[in-house]
C-alpha positions as CSV (number, residue, x, y, z in Angstrom):
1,X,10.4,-15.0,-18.0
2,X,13.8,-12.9,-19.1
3,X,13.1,-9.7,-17.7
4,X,15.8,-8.3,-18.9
5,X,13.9,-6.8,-22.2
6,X,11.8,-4.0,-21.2
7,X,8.7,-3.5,-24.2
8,X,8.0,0.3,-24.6
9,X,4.5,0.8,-25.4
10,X,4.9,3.4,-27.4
11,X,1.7,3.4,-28.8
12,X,-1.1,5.9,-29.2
13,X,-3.5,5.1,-26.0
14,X,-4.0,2.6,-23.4
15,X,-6.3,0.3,-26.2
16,X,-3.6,0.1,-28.2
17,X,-1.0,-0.4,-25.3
18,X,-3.7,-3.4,-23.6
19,X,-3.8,-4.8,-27.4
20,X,0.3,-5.5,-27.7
21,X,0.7,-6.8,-24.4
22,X,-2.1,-9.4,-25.1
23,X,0.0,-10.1,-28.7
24,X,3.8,-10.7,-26.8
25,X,1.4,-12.4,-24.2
26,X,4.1,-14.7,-21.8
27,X,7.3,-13.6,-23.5
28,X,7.7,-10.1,-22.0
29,X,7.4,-9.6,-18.0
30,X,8.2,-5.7,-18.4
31,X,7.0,-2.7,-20.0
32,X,7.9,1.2,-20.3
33,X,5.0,3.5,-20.2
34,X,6.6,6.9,-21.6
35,X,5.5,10.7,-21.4
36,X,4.1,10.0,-24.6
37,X,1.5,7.6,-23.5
38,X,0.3,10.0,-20.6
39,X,-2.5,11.6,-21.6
40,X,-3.8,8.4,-23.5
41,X,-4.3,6.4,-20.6
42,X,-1.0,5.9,-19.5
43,X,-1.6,5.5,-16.0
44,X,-4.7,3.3,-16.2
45,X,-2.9,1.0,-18.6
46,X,0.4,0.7,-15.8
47,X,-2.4,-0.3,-13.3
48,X,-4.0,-2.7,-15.4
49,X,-0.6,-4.4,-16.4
50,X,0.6,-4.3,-13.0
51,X,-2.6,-5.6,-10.5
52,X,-4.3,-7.6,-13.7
53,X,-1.6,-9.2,-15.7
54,X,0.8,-9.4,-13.0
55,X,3.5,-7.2,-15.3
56,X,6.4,-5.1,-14.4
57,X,6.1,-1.4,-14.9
58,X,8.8,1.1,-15.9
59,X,7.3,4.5,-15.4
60,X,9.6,7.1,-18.2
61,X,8.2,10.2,-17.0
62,X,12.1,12.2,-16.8
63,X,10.7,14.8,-13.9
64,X,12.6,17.8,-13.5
65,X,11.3,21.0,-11.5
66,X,12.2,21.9,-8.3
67,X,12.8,19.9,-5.6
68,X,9.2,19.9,-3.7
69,X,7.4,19.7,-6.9
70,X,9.6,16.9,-8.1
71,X,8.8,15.0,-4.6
72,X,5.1,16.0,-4.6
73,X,5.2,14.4,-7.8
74,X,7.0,11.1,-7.0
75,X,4.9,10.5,-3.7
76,X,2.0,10.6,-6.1
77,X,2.9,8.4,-9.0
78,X,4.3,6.0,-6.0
79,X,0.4,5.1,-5.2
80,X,0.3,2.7,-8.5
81,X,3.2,0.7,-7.1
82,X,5.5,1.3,-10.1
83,X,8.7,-0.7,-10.4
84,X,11.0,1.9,-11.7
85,X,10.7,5.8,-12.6
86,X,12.7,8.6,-14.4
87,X,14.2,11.5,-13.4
88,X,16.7,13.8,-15.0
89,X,19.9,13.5,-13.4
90,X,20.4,16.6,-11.8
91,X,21.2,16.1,-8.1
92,X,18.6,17.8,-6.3
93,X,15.9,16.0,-8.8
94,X,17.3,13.1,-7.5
95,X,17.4,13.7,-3.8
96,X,13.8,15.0,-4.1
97,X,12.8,12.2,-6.1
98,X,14.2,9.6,-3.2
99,X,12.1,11.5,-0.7
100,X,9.0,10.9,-2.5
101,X,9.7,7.3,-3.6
102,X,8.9,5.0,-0.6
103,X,10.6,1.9,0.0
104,X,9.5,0.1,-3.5
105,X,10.0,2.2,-6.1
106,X,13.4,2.4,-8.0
107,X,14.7,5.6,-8.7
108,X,16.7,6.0,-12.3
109,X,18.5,9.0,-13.0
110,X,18.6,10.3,-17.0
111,X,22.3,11.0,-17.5
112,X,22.5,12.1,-21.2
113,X,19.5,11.1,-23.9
114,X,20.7,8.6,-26.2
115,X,19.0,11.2,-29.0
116,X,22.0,13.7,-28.1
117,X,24.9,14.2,-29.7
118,X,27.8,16.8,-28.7
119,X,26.4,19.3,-31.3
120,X,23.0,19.2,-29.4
121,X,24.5,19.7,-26.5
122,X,26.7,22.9,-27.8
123,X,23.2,23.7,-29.2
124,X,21.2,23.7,-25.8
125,X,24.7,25.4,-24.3
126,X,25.6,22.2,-22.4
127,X,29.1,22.0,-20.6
128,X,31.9,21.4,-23.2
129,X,33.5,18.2,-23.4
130,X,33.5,14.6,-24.6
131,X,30.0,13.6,-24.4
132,X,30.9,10.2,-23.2
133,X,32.8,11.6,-20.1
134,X,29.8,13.5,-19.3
135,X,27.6,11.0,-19.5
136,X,29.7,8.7,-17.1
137,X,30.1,12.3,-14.5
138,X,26.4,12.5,-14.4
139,X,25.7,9.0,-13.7
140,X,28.5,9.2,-10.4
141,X,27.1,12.2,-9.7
142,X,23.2,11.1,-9.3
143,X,24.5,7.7,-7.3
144,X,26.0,10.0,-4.5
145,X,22.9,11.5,-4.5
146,X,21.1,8.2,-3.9
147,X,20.1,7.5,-7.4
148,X,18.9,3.6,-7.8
149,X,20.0,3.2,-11.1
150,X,20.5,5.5,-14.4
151,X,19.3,5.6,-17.9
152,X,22.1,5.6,-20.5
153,X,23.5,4.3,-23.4
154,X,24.7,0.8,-23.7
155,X,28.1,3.0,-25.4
156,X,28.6,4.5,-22.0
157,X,27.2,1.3,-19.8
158,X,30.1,-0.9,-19.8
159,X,32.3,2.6,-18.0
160,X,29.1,3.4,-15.7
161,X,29.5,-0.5,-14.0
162,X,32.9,0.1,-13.3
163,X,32.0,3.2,-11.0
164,X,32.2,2.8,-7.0
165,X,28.8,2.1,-6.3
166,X,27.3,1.4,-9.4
167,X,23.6,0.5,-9.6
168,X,21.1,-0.7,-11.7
169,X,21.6,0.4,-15.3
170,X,18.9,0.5,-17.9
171,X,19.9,1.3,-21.7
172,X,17.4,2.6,-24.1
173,X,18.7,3.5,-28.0
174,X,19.1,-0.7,-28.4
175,X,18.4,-1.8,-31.9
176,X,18.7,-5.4,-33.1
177,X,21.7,-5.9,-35.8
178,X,19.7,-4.6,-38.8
179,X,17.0,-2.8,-37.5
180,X,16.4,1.2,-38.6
181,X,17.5,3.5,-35.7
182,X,15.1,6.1,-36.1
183,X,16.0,8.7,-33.9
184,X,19.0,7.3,-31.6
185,X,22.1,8.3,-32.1
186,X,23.9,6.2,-29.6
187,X,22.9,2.7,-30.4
188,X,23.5,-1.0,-29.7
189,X,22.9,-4.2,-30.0
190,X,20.7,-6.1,-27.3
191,X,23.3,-8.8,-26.5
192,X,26.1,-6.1,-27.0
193,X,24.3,-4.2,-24.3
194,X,24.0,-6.6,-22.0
195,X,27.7,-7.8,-22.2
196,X,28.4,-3.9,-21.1
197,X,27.0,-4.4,-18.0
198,X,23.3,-3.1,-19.0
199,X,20.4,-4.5,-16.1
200,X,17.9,-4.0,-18.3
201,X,17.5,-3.0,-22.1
202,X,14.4,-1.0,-23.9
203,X,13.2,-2.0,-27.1
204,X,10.1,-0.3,-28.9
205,X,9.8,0.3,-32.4
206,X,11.3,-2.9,-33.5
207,X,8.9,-4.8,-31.5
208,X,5.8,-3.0,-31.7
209,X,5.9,-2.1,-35.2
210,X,7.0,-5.8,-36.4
211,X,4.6,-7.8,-38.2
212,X,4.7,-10.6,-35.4
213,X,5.4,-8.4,-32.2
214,X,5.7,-11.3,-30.0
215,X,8.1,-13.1,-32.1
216,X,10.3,-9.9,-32.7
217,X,10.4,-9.6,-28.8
218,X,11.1,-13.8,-28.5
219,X,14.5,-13.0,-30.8
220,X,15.6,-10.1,-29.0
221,X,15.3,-12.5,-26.2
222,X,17.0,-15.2,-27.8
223,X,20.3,-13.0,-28.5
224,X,20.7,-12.1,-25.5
225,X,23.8,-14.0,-23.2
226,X,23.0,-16.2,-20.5
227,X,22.7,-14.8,-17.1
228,X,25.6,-15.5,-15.0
């Protein structure tokens, strides 16, 4: 299986969450479990897909508190052996978040949410500048603090691969060519995302709320480039 596509279950409860994955069945390895999903089951349904079904679990929980909360936290979530988890970017989040992680566990820094735009940022009295160039700071900045990959958008992917040391990247705010997009502002398309330099894209809406789920996610799949 291509897991390259990442499903996010953004659905209601754990039920509902069980009930997709049995729909895409065999075409998708990997899933996101979001904030959202939390206090529906959330981490139930990651333990399910993970021991049961033998899935992939991305863990969007983008922790940020102080530095022993944030590793309290991590060592914690760390017991349901979880593939990848959010943090935001900040530099001590992600030194904390490292120190909590063990040895399996992936680390992925939030650089800038792909539901921002520079006049939310002048909103929430972010740092002036071109929101791009931020975006690309942040993501050097959490790698020298040991980050294993970052979450941003594919518009900003193809500048974070070029960095010195560049890790894992993971690109939510991907939309197939046609599809509504909702609340991100910073959008792609899956293949166009992946020729950037993205790891790993996130899809939800446009899978889970298609009439055939698993054949939405089998042509997100098929538009995607070959792996070198």
């Amino acid at each position: 299986m291509d897991d390259r596509l990442i499903v996010a279950l953004d659905v209601p409860n754990a039920l509902a969450g069980l009930d997709l994955a049995g729909r895409l069945g065999d075409a998708v390895s990997f899933y996101k479990i979001g904030l959202g999903m939390l206090t529906g089951g959330g981490l139930a349904l990651a333990n399910e897909l993970k021991q049961d079904h033998g899935k992939r679990i991305f863990l969007d929980m983008k922790l940020y508190d102080i530095g022993a909360t944030v590793e309290a936290a991590v060592r914690g979530l760390a017991q349901f052996d979880i593939d990848l988890l959010t943090v935001h970017g900040d530099p001590h989040v992600v030194r904390a978040a490292k120190e909590g992680a063990g040895a399996d566990m992936k680390i992925l820094a939030v650089t800038i949410l792909t539901s921002l735009d520079r006049a939310d940022l002048d909103a929430g009295l972010m740092r002036d500048g071109d929101l791009h160039d931020l975006t690309v700071e942040r993501a050097a900045r959490a790698f020298e603090a040991g980050a294993d990959g970052v979450i941003c958008s594919p518009r900003e992917a193809a500048a974070i691969r070029a960095l010195p040391g560049s890790r894992l990247i993971v690109t939510p705010g991907v939309r197939p060519a046609g599809a509504a997009p909702g609340d991100q502002k910073r959008t792609q398309t899956p293949a166009a995302a992946i020729e950037a330099g993205a790891d790993h894209i996130v899809v939800g809406r446009p899978v889970w709320q298609a009439v055939d789920p698993r054949a939405a996610a089998q042509a997100i799949l098929a538009e995607l480039p070959p792996r070198l």
